[in-house]
C-alpha positions in Angstrom: 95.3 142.6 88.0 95.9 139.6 90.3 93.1 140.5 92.6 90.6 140.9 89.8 91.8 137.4 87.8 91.0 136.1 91.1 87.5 137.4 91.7 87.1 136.1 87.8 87.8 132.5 88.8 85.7 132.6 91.9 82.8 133.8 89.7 83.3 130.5 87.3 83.4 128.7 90.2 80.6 129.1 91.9 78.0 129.7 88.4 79.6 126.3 87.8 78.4 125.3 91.6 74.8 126.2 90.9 74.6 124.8 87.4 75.6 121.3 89.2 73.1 121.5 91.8 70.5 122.9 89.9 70.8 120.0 87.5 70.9 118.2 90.5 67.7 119.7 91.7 65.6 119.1 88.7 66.7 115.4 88.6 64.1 113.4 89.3 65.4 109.6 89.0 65.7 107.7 92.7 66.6 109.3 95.5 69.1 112.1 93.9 66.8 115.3 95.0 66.4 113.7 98.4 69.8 113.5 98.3 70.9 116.6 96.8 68.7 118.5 99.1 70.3 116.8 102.1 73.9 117.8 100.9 73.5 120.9 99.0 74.0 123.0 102.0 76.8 121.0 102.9 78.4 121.5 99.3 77.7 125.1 99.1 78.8 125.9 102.2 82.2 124.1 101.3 83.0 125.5 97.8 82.0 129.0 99.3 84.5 128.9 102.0 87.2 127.8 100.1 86.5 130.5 98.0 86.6 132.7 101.5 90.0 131.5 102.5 91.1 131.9 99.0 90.3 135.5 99.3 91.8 135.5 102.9 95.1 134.4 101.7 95.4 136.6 98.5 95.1 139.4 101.2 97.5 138.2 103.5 99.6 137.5 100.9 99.6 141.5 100.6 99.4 142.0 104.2 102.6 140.2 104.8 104.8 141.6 102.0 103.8 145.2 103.1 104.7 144.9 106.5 108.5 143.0 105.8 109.1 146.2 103.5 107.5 148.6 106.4 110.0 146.9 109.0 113.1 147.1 106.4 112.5 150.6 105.8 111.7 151.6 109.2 115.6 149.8 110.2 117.5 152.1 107.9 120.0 153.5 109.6 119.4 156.8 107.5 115.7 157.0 108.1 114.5 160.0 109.5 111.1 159.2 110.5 109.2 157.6 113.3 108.8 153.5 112.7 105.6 153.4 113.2 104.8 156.1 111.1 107.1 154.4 108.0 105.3 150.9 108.7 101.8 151.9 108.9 102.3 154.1 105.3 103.4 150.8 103.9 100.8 148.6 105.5 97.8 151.3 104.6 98.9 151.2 101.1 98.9 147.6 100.8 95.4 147.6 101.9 94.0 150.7 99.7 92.4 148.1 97.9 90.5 147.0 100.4 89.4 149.7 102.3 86.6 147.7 104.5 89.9 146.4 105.8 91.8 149.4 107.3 89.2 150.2 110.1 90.0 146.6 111.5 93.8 147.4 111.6 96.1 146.9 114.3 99.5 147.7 113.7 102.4 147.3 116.8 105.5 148.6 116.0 108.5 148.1 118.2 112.5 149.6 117.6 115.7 149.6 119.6 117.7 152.2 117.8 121.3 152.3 119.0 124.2 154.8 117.4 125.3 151.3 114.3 121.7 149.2 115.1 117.9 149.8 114.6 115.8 146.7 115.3 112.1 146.7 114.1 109.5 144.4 115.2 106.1 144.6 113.8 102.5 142.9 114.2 100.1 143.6 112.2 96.4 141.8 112.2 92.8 142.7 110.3 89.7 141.4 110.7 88.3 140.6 107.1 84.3 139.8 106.6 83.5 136.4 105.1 80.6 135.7 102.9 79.4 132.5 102.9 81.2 131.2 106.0 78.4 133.4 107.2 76.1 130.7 107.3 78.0 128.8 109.8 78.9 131.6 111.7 82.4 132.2 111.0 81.6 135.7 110.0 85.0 137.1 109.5 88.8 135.7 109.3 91.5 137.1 111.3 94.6 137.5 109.4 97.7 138.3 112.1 101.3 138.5 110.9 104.6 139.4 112.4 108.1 140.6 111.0 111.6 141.7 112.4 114.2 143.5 110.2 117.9 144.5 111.4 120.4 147.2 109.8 123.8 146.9 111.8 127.1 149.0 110.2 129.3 146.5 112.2 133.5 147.3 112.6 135.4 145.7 110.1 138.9 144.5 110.3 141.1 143.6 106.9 144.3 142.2 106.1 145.5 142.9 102.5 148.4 140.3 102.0 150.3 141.9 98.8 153.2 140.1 96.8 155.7 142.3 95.9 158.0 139.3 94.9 160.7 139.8 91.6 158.0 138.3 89.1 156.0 141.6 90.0 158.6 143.7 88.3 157.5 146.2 85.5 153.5 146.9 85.0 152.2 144.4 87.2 153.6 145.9 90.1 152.0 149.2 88.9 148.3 147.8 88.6 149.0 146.3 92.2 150.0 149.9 93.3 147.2 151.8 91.8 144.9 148.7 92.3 145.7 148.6 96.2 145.4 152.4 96.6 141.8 152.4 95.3 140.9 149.4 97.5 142.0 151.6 100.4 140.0 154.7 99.7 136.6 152.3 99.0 136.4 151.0 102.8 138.0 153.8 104.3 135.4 156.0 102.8 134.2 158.9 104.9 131.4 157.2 107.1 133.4 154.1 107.4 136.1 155.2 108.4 136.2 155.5 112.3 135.0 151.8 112.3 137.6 150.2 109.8 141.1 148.8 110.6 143.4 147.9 107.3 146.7 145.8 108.1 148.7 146.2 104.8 151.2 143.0 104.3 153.9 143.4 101.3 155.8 140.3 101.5 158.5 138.4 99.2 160.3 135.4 100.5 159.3 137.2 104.1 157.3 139.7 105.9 159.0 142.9 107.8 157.3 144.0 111.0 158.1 147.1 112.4 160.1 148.0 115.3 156.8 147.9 117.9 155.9 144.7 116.9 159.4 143.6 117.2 159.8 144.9 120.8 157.5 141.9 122.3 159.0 139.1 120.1 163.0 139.4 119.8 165.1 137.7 122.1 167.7 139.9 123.2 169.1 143.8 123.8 166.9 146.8 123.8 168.5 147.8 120.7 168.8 144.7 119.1 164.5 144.0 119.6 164.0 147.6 118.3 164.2 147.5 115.1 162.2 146.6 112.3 163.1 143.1 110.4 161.5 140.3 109.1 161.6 137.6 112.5 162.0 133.7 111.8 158.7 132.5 113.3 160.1 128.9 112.8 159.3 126.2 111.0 156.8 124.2 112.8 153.4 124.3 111.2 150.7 124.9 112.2 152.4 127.9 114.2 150.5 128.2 117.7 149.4 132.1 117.6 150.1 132.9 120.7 153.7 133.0 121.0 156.7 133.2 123.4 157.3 136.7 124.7 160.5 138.0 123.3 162.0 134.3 122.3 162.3 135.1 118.2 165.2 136.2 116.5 165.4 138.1 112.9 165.9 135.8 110.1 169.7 135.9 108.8 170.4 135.2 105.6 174.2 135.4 103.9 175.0 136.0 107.4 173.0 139.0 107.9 170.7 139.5 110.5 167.8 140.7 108.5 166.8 144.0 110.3 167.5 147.5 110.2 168.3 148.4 106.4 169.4 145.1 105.8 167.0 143.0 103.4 167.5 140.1 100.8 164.9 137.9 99.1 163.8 136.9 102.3 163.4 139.9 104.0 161.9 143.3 101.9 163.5 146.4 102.3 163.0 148.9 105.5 160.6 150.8 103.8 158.1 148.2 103.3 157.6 147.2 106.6 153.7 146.2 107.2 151.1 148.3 108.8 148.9 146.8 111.3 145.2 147.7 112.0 145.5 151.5 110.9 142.3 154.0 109.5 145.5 156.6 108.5 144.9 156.6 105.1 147.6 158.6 104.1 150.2 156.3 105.8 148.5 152.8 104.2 148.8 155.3 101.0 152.5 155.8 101.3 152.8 152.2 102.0 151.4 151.0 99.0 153.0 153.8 96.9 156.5 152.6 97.9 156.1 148.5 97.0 159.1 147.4 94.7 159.4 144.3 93.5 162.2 141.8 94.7 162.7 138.3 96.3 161.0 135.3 96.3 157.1 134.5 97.1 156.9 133.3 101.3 153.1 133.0 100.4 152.8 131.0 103.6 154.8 133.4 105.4 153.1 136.0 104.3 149.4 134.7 105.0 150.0 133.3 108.8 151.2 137.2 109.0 147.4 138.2 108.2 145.7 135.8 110.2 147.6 137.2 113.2 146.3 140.4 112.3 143.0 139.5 112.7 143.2 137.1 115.5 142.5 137.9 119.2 145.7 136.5 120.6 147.7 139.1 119.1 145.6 142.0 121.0 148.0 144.8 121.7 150.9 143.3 120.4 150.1 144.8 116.8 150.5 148.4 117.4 147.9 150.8 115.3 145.0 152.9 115.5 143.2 150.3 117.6 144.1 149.3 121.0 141.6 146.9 121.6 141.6 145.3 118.8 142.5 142.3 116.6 138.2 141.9 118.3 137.6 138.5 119.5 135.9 135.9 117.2 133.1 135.6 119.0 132.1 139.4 118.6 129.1 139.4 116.7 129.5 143.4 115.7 132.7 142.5 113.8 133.9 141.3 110.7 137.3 139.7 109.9 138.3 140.1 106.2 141.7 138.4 104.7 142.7 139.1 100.9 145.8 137.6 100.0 147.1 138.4 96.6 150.2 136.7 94.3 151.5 136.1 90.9 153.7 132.9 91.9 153.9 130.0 93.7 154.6 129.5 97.2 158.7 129.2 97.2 160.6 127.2 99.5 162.7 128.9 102.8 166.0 129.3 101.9 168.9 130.6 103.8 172.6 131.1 103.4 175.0 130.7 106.0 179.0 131.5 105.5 181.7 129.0 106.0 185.2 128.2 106.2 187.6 126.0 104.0 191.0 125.4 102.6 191.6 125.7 99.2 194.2 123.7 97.1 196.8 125.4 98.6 196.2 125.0 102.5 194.8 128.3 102.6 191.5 129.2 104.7 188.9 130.5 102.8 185.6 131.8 103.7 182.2 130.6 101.3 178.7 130.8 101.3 176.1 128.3 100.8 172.5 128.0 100.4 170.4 125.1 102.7 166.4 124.8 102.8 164.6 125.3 106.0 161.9 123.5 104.0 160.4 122.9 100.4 158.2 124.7 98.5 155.4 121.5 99.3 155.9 122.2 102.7 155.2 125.8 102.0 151.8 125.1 100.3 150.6 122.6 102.9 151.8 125.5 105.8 149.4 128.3 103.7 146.6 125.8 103.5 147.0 125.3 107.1 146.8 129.4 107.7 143.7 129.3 105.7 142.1 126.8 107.3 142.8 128.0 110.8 141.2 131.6 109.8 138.2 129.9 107.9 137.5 127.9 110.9 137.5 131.1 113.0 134.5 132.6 110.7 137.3 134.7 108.8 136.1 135.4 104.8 138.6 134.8 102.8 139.6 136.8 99.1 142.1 135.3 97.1 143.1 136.9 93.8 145.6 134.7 91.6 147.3 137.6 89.4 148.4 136.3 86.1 148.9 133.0 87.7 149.9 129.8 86.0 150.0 126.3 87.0 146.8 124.0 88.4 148.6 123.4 91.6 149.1 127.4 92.2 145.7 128.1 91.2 144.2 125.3 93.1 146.4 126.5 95.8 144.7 130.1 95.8 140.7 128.8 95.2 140.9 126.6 98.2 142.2 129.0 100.5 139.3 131.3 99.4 136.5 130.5 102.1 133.9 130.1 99.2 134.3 129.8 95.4 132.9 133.2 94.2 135.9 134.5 96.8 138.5 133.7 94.2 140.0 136.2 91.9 141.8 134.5 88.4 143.1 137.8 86.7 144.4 136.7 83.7 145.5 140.5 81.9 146.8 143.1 83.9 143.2 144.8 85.4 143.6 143.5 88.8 142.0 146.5 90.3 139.0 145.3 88.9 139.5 142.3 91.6 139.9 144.4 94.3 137.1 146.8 93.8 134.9 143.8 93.5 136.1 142.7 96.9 135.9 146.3 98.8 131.8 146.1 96.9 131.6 142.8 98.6 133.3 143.8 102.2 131.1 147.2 102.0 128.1 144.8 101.5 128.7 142.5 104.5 129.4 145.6 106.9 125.4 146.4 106.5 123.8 143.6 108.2 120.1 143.9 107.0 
């Protein structure tokens, strides 16, 4: 239809062209037939080679758009025929119309095809007959044009940061469950598996790392690093990443050290301790299937915890299914994902600490008392710190704000996200609606095209 409208207009044009000169022609006042018979092959000449390269560009209009589908077909990885033979069926049929065209065509296709990349290159040119540029010579127009597509499945590497804090109690901690379990089975699917790593982080007031992780960052015994607890990374933010070897010690809280099968509201309970950059489904599965709710929200704990997971420094310090990775940053083949998910606001580190006194009497007693390592502002300003630092590292962000109230907490949760349509307000209880938005999203940027 377009070509057609277009071979319409020309055709007003130029009867409209010869009417002019014509009345030009049978002018006789002054000079204006001199004139017009100086310019009229001037004028025609002009108007009919516009109307040439309007042709010309109508086709390579076509030309163009043919071959950048050819190349994005042809870089599939799940195409199963030559790429040449895939860019010349779309080229030819761009040109069908034209069929004068098609014995002009040269088509060079080029693809480096590894086992996750295919890279097309394509040049295609035609030489297309002119009509009244004839009369100047310019017999035909070369139209040349060029395109590159790129499918990559790149290696993917995600920390899910889940609050299973007190205020999850009852259905919402449910919807997280079944929510979280879903998530799992989207990017681990079948095809996506060998090249995915999923660090699952249940926190409260703290995180637990298991006993491996442990091992390379508790001062102290054999049996006393060996254990799985949640360690008291200190309260200097931003935390440098790369730690002291074996320098930590577990957090203690009503003068408990909190490993083993100890745990408080600082610390969850043995078996919740987070698993680092795994592909066993069934062990993420189990993980997720056994969050209770309990303690207080270490928001910033919990979301420095992720960033390590993901961050190069931590190489081999991690444990899981993948010894060479958290990948660096630089690695172009991988992408670094960090959801963190919560109901509440980011709660202050508290501890309590036992201690002696005399009562009324004279007699020695022993109390406990509560102190703040630092304040719930602190707490924010220590998350945003966490965010920014992965953000600036090319990390994308998810952020999902689950029945969340309060402008600060939410305001809190959108900034972290790395871009606006990353944040997740969930305002009933159909947070797995969040998340399966999110895997859509991750499933998406694995497929570079």
């Amino acid at each position: 239809m377009f070509r057609l409208g277009t071979d319409f207009s020309e055709g007003v044009q130029m009867q409209a062209l010869l009417a002019f000169i014509s009345g030009l022609t049978s002018d006789r006042r002054g000079n204006v037939a001199i004139v017009m018979a100086l310019c009229s092959g001037v004028l025609v000449t002009a108007v009919g080679g516009a109307l040439d390269y309007s042709r010309s560009a109508t086709v390579s209009s076509e030309l163009q758009s043919a071959l950048d589908s050819g190349a994005l077909a042809a870089a599939s990885l799940t195409q199963d025929r030559a790429p040449t033979d895939v860019v010349r069926a779309y080229v030819e049929a761009a040109l069908e119309d034209h069929p004068q065209l098609l014995a002009s065509l040269q088509l060079d296709v080029n693809a480096d095809i590894s086992l996750n990349s295919r890279v097309v290159t394509a040049t295609a040119s035609v030489s297309m007959p002119t009509t009244i540029l004839g009369l100047v010579g310019i017999n035909s127009l070369t139209l040349e044009h060029f395109s590159e597509a790129i499918e990559q499945v790149r290696d993917v590497e995600i920390s899910l940061v889940l609050d299973v804090s007190g205020s999850m109690r009852g259905s919402k901690i449910n919807a997280l469950r079944d929510a979280a379990e879903e998530f799992v089975e989207i990017v681990l699917a079948a095809d996506a598996a060998e090249r995915t790593s999923i660090s699952v982080i249940p926190y409260n007031g703290g995180v637990r790392t298991p006993s491996d992780v442990n091992d390379d960052l508790i001062d102290g015994r054999n049996n006393e690093r060996r254990r799985s607890g949640c360690v008291d990374m200190g309260t200097d933010y931003p935390i440098d990443m790369e730690l002291p070897y074996r320098q930590m010690a577990f957090t203690e809280y009503n003068g408990d050290e909190q490993s083993g099968n100890n745990s408080s509201s600082f610390c969850p309970r043995s078996n919740m301790e987070s698993e680092f950059l795994s592909q066993n489904e069934g062990r993420l599965r189990g993980l997720i299937n056994s969050l209770r709710d309990g303690g207080n929200t270490g928001l910033d704990v919990a979301t420095m915890w992720g960033a390590r997971a993901l961050d190069p420094a931590w190489r081999g310090q991690l444990g899981g299914s993948f010894s060479d990775r958290p990948a660096s940053y630089a690695d172009r083949d991988t992408i670094k994902i960090l959801v963190v998910m919560t109901d509440g606001q980011a709660t202050a580190q508290i501890r309590t600490e036992e201690y002696t006194y005399y009562d009324w009497r004279g007699r020695r007693r022993t109390g406990t008392r509560s102190y703040e390592i630092y304040s719930a502002r602190q707490a924010r300003e220590n998350m945003a710190d966490a965010c920014d630092e992965a953000e600036d590292n090319g990390v994308q962000i998810y952020t999902i704000a689950f029945q969340l109230s309060g402008d600060t907490n939410r305001d809190l949760m959108r900034n972290c996200a790395n871009k606006p349509q990353n944040y997740y307000q969930v305002e009933n209880l159909d947070i797995a609606e969040a998340f399966s938005s999110i895997a859509a999203d991750i499933n998406r940027l694995r497929l570079t095209r």
